[in-house]
Structure formats: structure tokens, C-alpha cells
N, C-alpha and C positions, 0 to 999 in steps of 0.2 A: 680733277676733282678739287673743290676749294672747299676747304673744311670752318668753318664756322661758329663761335661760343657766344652765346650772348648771356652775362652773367646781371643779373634784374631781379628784383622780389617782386616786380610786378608783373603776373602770369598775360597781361594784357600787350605789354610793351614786348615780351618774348613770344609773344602768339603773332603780333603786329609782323615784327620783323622776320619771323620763317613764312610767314604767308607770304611776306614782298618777295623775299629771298626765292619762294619756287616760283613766283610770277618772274624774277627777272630770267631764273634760269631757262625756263622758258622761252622767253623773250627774243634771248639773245645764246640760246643755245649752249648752256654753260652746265656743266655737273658739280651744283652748289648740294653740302650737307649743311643742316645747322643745326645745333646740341644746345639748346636751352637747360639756365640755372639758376633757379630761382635764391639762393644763398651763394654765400660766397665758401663755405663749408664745401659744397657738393663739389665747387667749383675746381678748390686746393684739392681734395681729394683727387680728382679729374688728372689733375697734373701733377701730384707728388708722388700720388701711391698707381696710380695707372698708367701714368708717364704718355697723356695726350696732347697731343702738339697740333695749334689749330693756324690755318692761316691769319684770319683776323680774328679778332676779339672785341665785341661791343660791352661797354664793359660801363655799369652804372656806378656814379662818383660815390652814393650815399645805399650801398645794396644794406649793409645791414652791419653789425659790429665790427666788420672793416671794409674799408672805405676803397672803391675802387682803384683811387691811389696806391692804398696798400696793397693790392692783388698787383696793380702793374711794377709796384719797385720792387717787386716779390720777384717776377718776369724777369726784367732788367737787370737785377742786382744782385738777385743768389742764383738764377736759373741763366744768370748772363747771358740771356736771349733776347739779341736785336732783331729776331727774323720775323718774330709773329707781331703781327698790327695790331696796332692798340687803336678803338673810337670808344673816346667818353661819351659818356649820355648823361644828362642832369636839367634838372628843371629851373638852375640856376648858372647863369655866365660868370661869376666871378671868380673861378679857381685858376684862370690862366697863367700865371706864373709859378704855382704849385702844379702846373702840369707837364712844364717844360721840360725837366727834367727825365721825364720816361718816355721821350720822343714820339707821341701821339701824330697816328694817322691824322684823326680828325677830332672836333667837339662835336656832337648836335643837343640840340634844345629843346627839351621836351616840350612842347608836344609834338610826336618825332611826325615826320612829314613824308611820302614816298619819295618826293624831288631830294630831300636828304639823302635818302639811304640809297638812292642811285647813284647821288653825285658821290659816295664816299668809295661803294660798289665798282666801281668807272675808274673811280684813279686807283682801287687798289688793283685792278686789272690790269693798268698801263704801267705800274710802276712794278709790278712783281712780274712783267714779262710776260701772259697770257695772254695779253693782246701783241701781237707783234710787230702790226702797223705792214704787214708784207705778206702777198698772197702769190702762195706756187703752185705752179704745173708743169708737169709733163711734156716735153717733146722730143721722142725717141727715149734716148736711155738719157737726155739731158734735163737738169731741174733748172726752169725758169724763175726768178725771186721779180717781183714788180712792188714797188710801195702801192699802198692803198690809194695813196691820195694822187697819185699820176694813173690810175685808173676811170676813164670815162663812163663806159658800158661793157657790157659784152652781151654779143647776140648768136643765136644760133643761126647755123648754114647745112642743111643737107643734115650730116650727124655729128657734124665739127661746133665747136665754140671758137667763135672767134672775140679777142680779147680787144676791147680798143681802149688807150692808153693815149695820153697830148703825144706821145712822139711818131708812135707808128700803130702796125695792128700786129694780131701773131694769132694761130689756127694751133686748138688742141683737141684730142679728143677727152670728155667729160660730159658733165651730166649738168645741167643750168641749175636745175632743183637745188643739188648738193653743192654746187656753189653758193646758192645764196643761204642757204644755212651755213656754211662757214662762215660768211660777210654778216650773218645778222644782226652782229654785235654795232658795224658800222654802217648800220640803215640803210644798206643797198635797197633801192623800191624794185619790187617782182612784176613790172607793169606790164607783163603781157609774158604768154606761153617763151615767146622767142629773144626777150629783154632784159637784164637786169641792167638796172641804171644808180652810181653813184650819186646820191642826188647833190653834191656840190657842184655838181656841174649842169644843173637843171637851172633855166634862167625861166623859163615859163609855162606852169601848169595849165592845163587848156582842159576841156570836157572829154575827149577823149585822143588825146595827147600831150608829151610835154615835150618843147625848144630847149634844147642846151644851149649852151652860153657864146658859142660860135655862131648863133644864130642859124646856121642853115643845117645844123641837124634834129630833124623831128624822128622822135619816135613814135608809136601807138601806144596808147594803154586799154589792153582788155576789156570788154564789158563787162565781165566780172569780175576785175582788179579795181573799177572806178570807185566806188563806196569806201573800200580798202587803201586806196593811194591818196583819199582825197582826207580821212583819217589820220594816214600816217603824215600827209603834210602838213597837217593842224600840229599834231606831235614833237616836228623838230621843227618848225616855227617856234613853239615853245621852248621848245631847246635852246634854241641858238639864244631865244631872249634874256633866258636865266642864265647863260654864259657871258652875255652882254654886260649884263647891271653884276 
């Protein structure tokens, strides 16, 4: 569970971001809460007298007679709390030096954007550990560990999954479905009943299959994954582009 505050006077910018917030968990299968505060009153209360302790904190510069800086050196400095993430919000860029100090996750800029709150969403995942960048299974009483990213596909056989990885293969039993909800966070594409495909290693989407990067392995994609795979390839196109620039 990843707990969540978003301290705003504006009831529009705390509605914005728990609606992104259940869209991501969704997404990517995560159990996000998020406790919107329209004052910064409600807010200290929250933490002084109820003693709430959130993962992140989006936390607006200008909420109201004190100033989101002042909620964060408050954090920081009497509550000597490095744990919880701090992301400014403000309609204005120019407090960065005045921010440094209470070691902020992120800024964003209002008018807050969904590509924002994913990209800050994303790294606070990776850097607090919930992502783990490594996917285990089972075989016998032994646990397998493979990083993500040395994973190519994995297909089913008979009632076996088998794993295929750049170095070799390996045979588990499991459930494809419930694999790719553990990986949904890292875009594994669901292209067909018997496939899940890393798509790093897809070099060409076709109308109803995609060529990985070895060139001689083709897989299928479902007639009723096409609509859905050709979606989510528009998706992490975009991706990769806003990582780019």
C-alpha cells in the first residue's frame, strides 16, 4: 500500500490527482490510498495530533497562511523525517533554491499534466523499492530471481510456463494471467492467450504479429489483443519520447 497527501486549497487540483492516482493503480496494479487537504491546518493536525505518516506528499508552495515550505521544514526539521517524499506544486517556477533545502522528490507546474504525475509516481516507485526490477518463480522448493530486463517473453506449453530470457529458457509451473499483472507496471504486452512479450525486445509490430530483435523469432498476437497491443504501442512510443527530450 502506498499512502498518499495531497495538501491544495484547490478542491480541483486534489480531485485531479486521486482520480490519476486510482487510474494508475489500476494500470499497473498497485494499492495506492490518497487523503486529500484542502488547508494546511487539516493537514498538521493529520500529523501532530494523529501521527499520519504518508509515503509521498504533494504538497502546494502557496496553500494558504503557510506556505508549503513551511509544512515541509516542519517534516524535515522538527519531525526529522527524511522518509516521506516531498513533490511541490505551484503555478510558479521560481522557488528553486528556497527548495533545496527540504530535499524534494519533484516540482510540477501547474497546470499539473497526467505525463507529470506519472513521471514523479515512476521514480517514487523505483527509488522506494516497490519496483524491484526482478521477477521470481518457483522450481521445486528453489526461488528463481531473473532481472526484468534479461527477460524476452514467456509462453505457455501444455500447463508449464516457460521463461525465455537472452541467455537460456527455464520451465515453471504458474499462471500467464498472474504473471502479467505482476509485470504490468513494466509493459509486458498480453499478445495472445499463450504470450507475454517484454516489449524491449520487439523490433517489429505487424497486423497480427510482432518480430523480435533477433529477427527470427515471431510471435502471434490474438485477434482480440490487436486493437489493445496496437494502443498500447502508440503508448510507450510516447514513452520512450518524453524520456528522450
Amino acid at each position: 500500500m502506498i499512502r498518499i497527501a495531497v495538501v491544495d486549497d484547490d478542491i480541483k487540483i486534489c480531485s485531479h490527482i486521486e482520480r490519476y492516482m486510482t487510474s494508475f493503480s489500476k494500470k499497473y496494479n498497485q494499492k495506492i490510498e490518497v487523503e486529500p487537504y484542502t488547508s494546511s491546518e487539516g493537514f498538521f493536525k493529520s500529523i501532530q495530533e494523529n501521527h499520519e505518516v504518508y509515503d509521498l506528499i504533494f504538497l502546494d508552495i502557496e496553500v494558504d497562511e503557510k506556505t508549503g515550505i513551511d509544512i515541509a521544514k516542519y517534516i524535515r526539521y522538527v519531525m526529522q523525517d527524511e522518509l516521506q517524499q516531498i513533490v511541490y506544486i505551484s503555478g510558479k517556477t521560481d522557488y528553486s533554491l528556497s527548495l533545496h533545502d527540504t530535499h524534494p522528490l519533484d516540482f510540477i507546474v501547474k497546470p499539473i499534466k497526467d505525463e507529470q504525475l506519472e513521471k514523479v509516481i515512476i521514480r517514487y516507485m523505483k527509488i522506494s523499492g516497490h519496483w524491484t526490477n526482478v521477477f521470481s518463480y518457483q522450481v521445486g522448493r528453489d526461488t528463481v530471481k531473473i532481472k526484468i530486463n534479461e527477460i524476452r517473453y514467456f509462453s505457455v506449453v501444455n500447463k508449464d510456463v516457460v521463461i525465455h530470457t537472452i541467455k537460456d529458457e527455464d520451465c515453471f509451473r504458474g499462471s500467464i494471467r498472474e504473471i502479467e499483472e505482476s509485470l504490468r507496471k513494466y509493459n509486458f504486452l498480453y499478445i495472445h492467450r499463450s504470450y507475454l512479450v517484454n516489449p524491449m525486445y520487439i523490433k517489429i509490430y505487424e497486423y497480427d504479429q510482432v518480430i523480435l530483435n533477433d529477427g527470427k523469432t515471431k510471435l502471434p498476437i490474438g485477434s482480440s489483443k490487436r486493437a489493445e497491443i496496437c494502443k498500447k504501442r502508440i503508448e510507450l512510443q510516447r514513452i520512450k519520447k518524453e524520456e528522450e527530450e
